[in-house]
DSSP file (Angstrom, degrees, kcal/mol; ACC not computed):
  #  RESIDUE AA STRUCTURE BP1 BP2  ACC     N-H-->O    O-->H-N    N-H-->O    O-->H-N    TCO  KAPPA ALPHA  PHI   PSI    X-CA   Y-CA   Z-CA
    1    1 A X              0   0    0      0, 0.0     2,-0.3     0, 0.0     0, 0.0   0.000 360.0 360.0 360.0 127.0  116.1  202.0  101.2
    2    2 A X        -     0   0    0      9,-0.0     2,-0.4     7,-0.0     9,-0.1  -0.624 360.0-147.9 -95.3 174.7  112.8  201.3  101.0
    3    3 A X        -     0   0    0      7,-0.4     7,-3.3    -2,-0.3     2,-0.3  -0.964   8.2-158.2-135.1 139.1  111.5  197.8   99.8
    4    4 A X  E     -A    9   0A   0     -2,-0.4     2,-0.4     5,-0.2     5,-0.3  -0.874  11.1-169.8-109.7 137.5  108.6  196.0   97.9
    5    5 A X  E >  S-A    8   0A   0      3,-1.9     3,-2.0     1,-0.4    26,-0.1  -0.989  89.1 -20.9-137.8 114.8  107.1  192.6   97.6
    6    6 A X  T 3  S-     0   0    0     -2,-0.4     2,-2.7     1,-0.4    -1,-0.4   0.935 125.8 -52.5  60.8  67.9  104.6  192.5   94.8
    7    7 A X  T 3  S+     0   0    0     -3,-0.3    -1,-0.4     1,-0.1     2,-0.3   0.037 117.1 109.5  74.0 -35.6  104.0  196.3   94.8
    8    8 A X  E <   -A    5   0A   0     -2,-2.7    -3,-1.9    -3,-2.0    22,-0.1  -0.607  67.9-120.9 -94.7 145.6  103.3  196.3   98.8
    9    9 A X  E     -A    4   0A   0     20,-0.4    22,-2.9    -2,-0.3     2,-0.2  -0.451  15.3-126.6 -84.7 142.6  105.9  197.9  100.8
   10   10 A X  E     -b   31   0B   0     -7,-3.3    -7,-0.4    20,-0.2     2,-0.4  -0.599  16.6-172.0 -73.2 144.5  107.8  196.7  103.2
   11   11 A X  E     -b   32   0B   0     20,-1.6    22,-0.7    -2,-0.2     2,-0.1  -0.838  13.6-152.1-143.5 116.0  108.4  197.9  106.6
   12   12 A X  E     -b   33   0B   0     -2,-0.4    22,-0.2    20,-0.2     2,-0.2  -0.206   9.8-175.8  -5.5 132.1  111.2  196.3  109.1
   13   13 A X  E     -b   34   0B   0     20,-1.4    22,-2.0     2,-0.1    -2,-0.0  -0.812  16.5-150.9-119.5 161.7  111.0  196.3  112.7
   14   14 A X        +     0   0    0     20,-0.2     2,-0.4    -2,-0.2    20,-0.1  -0.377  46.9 117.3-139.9  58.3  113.7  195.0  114.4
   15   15 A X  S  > S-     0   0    0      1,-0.1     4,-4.2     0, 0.0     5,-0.3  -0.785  75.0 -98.9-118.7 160.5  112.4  193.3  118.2
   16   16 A X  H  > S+     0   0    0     -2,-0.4     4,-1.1     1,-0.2    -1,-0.1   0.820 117.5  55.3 -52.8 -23.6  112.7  189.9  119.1
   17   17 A X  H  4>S+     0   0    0      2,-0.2     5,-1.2     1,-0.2     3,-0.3   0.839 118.6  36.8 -79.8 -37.9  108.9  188.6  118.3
   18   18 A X  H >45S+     0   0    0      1,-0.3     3,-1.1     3,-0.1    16,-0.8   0.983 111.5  60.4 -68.5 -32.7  109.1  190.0  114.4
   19   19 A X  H 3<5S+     0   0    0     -4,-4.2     2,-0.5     1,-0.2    -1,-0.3   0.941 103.7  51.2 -67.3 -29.4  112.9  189.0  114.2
   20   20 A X  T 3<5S-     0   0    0     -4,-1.1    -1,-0.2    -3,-0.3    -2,-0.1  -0.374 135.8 -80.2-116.5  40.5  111.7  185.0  114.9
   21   21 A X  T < 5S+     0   0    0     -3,-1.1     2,-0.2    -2,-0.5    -3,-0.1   0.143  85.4 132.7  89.5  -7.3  109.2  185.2  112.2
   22   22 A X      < +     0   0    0     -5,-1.2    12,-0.6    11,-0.0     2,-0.3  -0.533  28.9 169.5 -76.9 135.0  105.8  187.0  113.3
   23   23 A X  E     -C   33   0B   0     -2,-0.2     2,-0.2    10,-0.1    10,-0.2  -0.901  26.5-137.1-144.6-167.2  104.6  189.4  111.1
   24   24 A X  E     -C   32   0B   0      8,-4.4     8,-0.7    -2,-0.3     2,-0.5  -0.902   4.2-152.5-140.6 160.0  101.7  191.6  110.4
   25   25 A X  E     +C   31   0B   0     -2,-0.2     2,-0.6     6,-0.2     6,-0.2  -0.988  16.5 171.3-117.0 122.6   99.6  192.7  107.0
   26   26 A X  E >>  -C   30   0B   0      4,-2.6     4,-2.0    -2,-0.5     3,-0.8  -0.851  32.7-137.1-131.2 111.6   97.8  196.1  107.1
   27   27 A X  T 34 S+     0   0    0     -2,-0.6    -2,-0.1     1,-0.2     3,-0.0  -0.297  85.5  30.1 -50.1 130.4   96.7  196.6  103.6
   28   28 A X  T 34 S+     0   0    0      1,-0.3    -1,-0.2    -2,-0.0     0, 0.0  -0.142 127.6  48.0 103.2 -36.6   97.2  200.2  102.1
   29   29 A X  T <4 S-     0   0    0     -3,-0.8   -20,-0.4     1,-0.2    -1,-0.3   0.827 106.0-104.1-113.4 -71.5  100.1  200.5  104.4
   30   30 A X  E  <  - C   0  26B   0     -4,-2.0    -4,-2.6   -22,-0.1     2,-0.3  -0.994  27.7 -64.9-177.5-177.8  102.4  197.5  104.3
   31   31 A X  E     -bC  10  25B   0    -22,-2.9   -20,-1.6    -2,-0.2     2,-0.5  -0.832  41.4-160.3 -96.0 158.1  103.9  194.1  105.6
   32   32 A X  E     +bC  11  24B   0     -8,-0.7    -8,-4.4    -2,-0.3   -20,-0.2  -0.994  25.1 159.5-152.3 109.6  105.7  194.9  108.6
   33   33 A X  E     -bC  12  23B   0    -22,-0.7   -20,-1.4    -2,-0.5   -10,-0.1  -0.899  46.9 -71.2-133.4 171.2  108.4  191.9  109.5
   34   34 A X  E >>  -b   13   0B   0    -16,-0.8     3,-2.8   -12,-0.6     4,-1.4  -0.204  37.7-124.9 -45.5 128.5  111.3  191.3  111.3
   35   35 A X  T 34 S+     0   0    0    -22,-2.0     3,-0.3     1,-0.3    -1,-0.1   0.930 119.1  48.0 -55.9 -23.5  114.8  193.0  110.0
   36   36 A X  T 34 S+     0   0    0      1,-0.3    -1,-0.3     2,-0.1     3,-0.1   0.388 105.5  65.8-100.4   7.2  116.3  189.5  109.9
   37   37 A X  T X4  +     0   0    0     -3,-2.8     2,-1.2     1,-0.1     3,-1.1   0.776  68.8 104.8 -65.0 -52.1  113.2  188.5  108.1
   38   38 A X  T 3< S+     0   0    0     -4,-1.4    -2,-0.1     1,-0.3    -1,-0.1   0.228  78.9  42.9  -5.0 -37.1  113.8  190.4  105.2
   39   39 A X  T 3  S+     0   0    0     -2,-1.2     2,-0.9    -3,-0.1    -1,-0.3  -0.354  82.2 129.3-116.0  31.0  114.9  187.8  102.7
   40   40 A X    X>  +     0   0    0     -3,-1.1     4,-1.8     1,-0.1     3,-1.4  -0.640  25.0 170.2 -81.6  54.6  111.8  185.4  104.0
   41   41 A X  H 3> S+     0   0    0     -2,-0.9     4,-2.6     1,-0.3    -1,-0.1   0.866  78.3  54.2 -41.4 -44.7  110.1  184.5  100.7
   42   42 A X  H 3> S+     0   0    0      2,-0.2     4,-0.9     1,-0.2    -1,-0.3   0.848 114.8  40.7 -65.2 -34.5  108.0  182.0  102.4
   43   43 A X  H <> S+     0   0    0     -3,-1.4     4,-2.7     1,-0.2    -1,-0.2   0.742 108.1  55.8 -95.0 -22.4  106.8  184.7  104.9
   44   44 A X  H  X S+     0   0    0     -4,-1.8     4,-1.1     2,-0.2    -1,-0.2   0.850 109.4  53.3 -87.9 -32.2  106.3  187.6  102.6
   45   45 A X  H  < S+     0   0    0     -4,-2.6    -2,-0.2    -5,-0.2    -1,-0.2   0.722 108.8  47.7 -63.4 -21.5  104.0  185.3  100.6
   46   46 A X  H >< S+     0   0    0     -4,-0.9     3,-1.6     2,-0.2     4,-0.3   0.823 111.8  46.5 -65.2 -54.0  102.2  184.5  103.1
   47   47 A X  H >X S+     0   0    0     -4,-2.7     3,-1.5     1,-0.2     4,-1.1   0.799 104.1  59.1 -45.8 -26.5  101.8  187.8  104.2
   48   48 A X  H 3X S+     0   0    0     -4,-1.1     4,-0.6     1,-0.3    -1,-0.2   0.405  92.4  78.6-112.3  -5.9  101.0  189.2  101.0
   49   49 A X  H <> S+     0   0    0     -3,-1.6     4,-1.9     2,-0.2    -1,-0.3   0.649  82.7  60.1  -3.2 -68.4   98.3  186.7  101.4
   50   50 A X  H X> S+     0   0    0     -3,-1.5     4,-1.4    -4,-0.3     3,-1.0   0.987 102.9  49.3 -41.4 -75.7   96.5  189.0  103.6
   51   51 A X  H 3X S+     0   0    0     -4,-1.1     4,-2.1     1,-0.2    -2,-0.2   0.755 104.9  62.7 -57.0 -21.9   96.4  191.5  100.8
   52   52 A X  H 3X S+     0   0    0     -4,-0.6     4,-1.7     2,-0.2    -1,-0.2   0.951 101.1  50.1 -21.7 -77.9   95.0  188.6   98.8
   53   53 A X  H <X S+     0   0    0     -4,-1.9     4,-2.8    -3,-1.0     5,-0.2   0.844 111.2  50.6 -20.6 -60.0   91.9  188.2  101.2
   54   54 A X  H  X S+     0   0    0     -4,-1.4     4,-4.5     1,-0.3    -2,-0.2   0.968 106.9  52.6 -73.0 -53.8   91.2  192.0  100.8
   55   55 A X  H  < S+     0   0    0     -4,-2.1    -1,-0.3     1,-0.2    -2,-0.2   0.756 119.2  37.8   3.1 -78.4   91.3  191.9   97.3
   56   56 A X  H  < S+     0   0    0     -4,-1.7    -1,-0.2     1,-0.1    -2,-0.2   0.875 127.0  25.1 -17.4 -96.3   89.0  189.3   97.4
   57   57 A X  H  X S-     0   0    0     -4,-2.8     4,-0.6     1,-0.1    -2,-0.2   0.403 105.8-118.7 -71.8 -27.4   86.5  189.9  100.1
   58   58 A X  H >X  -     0   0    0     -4,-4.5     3,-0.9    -5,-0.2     4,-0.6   0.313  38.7 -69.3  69.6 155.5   86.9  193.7  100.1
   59   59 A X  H >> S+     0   0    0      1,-0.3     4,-5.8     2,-0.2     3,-1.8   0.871 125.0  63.8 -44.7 -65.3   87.9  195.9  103.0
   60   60 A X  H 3> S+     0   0    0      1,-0.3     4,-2.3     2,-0.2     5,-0.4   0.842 105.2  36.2  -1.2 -92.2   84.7  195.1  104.8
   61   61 A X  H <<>S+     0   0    0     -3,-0.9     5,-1.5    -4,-0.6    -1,-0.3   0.400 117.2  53.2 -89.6  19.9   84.9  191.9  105.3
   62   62 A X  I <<>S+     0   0    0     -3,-1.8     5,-2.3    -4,-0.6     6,-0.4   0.864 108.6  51.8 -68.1 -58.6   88.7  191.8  106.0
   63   63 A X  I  <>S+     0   0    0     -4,-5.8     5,-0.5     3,-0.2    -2,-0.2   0.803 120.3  30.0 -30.6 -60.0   88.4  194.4  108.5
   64   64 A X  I  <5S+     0   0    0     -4,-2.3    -1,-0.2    -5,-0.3    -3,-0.2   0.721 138.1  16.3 -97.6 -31.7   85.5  192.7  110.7
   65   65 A X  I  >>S+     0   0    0     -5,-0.4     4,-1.7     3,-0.1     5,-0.7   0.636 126.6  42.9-112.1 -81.0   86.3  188.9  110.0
   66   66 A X  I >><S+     0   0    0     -5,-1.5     4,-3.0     1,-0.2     3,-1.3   0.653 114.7  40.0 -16.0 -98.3   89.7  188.6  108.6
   67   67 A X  I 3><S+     0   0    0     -5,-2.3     4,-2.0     1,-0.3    -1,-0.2   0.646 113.8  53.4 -33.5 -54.2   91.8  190.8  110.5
   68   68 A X  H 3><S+     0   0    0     -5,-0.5     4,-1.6    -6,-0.4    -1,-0.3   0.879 109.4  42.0 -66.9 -42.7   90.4  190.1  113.6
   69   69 A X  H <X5S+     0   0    0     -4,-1.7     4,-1.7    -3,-1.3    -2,-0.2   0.729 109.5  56.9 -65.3 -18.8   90.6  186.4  113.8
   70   70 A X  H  X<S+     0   0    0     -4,-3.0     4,-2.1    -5,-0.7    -2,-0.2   1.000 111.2  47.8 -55.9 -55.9   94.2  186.3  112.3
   71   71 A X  H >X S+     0   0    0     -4,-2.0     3,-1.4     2,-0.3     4,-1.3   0.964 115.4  50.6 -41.4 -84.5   95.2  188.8  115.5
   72   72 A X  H >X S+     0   0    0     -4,-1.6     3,-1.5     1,-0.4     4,-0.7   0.600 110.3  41.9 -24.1 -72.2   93.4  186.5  117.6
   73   73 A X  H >X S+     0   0    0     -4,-1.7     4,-1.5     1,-0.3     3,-0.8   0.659 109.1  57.9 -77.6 -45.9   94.7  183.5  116.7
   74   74 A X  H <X S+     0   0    0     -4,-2.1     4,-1.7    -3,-1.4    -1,-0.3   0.860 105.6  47.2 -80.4  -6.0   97.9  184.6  116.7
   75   75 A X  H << S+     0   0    0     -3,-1.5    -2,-0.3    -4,-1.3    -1,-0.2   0.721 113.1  59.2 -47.0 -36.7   97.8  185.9  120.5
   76   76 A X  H XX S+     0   0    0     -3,-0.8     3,-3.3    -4,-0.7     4,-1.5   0.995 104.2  40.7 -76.9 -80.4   96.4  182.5  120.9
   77   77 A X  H 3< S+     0   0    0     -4,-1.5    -1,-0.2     1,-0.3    -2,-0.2   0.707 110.9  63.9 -30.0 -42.7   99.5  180.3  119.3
   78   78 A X  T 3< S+     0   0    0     -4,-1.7    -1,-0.3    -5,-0.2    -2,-0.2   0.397 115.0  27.4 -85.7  17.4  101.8  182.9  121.4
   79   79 A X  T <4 S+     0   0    0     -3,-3.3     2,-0.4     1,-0.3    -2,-0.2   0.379 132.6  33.6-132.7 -14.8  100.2  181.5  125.2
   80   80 A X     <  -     0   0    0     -4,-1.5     3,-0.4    -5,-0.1    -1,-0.3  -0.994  66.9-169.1-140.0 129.3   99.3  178.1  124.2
   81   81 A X  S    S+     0   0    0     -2,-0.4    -4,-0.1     1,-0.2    -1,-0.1   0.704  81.6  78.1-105.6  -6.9  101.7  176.5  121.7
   82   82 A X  S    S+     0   0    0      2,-0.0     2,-0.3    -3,-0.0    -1,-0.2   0.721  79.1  83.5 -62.2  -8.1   99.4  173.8  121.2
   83   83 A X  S    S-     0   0    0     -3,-0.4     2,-0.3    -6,-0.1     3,-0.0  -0.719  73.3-150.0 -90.7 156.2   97.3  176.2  118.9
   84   84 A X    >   -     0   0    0     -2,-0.3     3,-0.7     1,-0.1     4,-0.1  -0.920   3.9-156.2-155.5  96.1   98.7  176.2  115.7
   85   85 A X  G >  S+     0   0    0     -2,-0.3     3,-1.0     1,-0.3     7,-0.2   0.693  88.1  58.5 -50.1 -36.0   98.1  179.6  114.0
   86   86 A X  G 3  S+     0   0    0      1,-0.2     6,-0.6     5,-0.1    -1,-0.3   0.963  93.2  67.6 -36.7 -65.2   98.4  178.2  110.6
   87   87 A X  G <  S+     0   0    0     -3,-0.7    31,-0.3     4,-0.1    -1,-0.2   0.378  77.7  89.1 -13.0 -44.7   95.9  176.0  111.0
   88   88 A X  S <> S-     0   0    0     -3,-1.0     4,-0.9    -4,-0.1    30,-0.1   0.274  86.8-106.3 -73.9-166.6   92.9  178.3  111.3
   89   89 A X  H  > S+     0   0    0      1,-0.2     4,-1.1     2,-0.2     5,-0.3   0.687 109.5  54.0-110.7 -31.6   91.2  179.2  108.2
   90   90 A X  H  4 S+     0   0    0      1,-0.2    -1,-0.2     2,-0.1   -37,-0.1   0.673 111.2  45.9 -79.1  15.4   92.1  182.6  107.5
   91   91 A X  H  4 S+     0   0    0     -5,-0.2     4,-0.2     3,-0.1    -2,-0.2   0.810 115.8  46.3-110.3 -46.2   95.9  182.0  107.7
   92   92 A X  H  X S+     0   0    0     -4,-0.9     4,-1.0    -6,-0.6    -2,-0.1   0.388 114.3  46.9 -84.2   4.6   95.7  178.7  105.5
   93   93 A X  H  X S+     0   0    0     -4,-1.1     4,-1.6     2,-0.1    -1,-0.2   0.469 106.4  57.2-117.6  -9.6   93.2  180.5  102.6
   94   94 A X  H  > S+     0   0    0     -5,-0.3     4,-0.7     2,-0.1    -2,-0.2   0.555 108.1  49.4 -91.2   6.8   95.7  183.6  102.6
   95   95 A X  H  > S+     0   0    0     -4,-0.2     4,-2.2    19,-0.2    20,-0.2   0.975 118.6  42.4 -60.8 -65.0   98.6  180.5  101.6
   96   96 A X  H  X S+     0   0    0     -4,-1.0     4,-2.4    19,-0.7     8,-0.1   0.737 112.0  48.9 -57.5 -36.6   95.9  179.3   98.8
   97   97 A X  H  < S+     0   0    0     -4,-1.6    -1,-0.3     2,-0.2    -2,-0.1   0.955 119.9  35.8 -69.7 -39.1   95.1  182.3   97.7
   98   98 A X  H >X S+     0   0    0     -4,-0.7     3,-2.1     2,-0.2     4,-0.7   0.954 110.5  64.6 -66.5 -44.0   99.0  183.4   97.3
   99   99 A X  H ><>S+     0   0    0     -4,-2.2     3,-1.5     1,-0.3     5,-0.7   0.969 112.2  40.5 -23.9 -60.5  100.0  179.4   96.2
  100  100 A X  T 3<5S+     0   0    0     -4,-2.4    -1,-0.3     1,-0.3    -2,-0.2   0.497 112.4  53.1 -96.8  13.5   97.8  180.3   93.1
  101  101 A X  T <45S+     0   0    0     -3,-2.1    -1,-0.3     1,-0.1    -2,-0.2   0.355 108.4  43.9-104.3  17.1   98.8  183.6   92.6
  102  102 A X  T <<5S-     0   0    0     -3,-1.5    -2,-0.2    -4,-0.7    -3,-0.1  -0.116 131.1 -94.1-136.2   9.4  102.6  183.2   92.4
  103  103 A X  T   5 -     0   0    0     -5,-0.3     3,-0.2     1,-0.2    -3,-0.2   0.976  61.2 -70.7  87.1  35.5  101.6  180.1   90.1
  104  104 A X  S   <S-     0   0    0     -5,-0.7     2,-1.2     1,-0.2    -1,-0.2   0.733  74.2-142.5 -43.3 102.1  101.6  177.4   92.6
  105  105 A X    >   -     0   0    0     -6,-0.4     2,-9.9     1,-0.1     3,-0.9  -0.193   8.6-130.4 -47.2  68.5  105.6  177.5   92.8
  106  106 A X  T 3  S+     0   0    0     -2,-1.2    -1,-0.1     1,-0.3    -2,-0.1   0.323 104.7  58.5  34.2 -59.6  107.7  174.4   93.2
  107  107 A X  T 3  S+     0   0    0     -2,-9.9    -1,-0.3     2,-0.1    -2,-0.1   0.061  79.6 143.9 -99.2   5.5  109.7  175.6   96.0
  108  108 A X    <   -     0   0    0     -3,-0.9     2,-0.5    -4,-0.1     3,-0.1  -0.471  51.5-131.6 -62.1 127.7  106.5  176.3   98.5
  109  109 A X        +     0   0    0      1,-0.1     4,-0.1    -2,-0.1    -1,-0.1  -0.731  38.5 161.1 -65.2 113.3  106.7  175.6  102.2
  110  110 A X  S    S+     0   0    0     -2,-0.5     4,-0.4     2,-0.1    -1,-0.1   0.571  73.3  68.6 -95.2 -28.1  103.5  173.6  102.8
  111  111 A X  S    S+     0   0    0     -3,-0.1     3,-0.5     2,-0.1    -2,-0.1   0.981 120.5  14.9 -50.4 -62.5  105.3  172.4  106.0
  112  112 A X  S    S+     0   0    0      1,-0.2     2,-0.2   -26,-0.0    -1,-0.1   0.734 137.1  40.8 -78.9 -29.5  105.0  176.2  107.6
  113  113 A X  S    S-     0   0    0     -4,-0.1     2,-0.3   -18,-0.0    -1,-0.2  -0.410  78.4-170.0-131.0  77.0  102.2  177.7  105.0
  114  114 A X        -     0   0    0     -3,-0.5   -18,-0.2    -4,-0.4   -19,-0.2  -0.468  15.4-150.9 -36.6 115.1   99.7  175.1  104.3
  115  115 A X  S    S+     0   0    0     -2,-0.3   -19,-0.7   -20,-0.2     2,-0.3   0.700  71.8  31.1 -55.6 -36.8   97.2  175.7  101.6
  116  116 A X  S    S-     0   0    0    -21,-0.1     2,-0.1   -20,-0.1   -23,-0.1  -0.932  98.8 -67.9-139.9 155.4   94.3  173.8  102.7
  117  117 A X        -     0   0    0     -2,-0.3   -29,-0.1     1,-0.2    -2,-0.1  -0.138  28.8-155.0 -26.1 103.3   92.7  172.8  105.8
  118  118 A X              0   0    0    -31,-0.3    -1,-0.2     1,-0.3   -31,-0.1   0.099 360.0 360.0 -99.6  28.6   94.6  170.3  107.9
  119  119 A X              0   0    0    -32,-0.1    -1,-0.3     0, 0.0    -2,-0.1   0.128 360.0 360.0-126.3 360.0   91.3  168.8  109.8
C-alpha cells in the first residue's frame, strides 16, 4: 500500500539508520523514512518541510544550497554528535515553514524540530 503525507508519497526503507529516525526529502519523488517511522508525525512534518523550501525558493536554489547543506550537516551530526543537525538553518526554517503551514499546531515538537534559530 502505498502512502501519502500531504500529497507527497511515502517511501519506507527498512535499515537501521532510517528505522532510528533519519530520513531524507527528494522533492518530485518522495520522503523516504524508516518502516518503524511510519506513524512519525513529527518527522514527516519536518520532512515535508523540505518540500516547503522548494516551494519556496524553487528547485534552483534547493538543489545548490538547500539540499546540499542539509546532506552535509547531517553526515556531520552522524561523526560528531556534538553537531546538532537541527540547529543549522535549513533544517530549523523547513520546521517554520511547516509550523505555519499545518497552522502552527499545539502538539509540535519544538524539543526535536525547532522553528527558529537556537543561537
Amino acid at each position: 500500500m502505498i502512502q501519502y503525507f500531504e500529497g507527497i508519497r511515502i517511501i519506507t526503507l527498512n535499515t537501521r539508520r532510517f528505522n532510528r529516525g533519519s530520513a531524507i526529502t527528494i522533492p518530485g519523488v518522495g520522503i523516504f523514512l524508516g518502516l518503524k517511522q511510519i506513524n512519525n508525525t513529527d518527522l514527516k512534518r519536518h520532512e515535508f518541510g523540505h518540500i516547503l523550501q522548494k516551494r519556496q525558493k524553487g528547485a534552483l536554489f534547493f538543489w545548490i544550497r538547500i539540499a546540499p547543506l542539509s546532506l552535509w550537516s547531517a553526515f556531520l551530526s552522524s561523526v560528531n554528535k556534538s553537531h546538532i543537525h537541527m540547529h543549522i538553518r535549513t533544517e530549523w526554517s523547513a520546521n517554520k515553514l511547516s509550523y505555519n503551514y499545518f497552522k502552527q499546531p499545539a502538539n509540535w515538537n519544538f524539543k526535536d524540530y525547532p522553528v527558529q534559530s537556537p543561537h
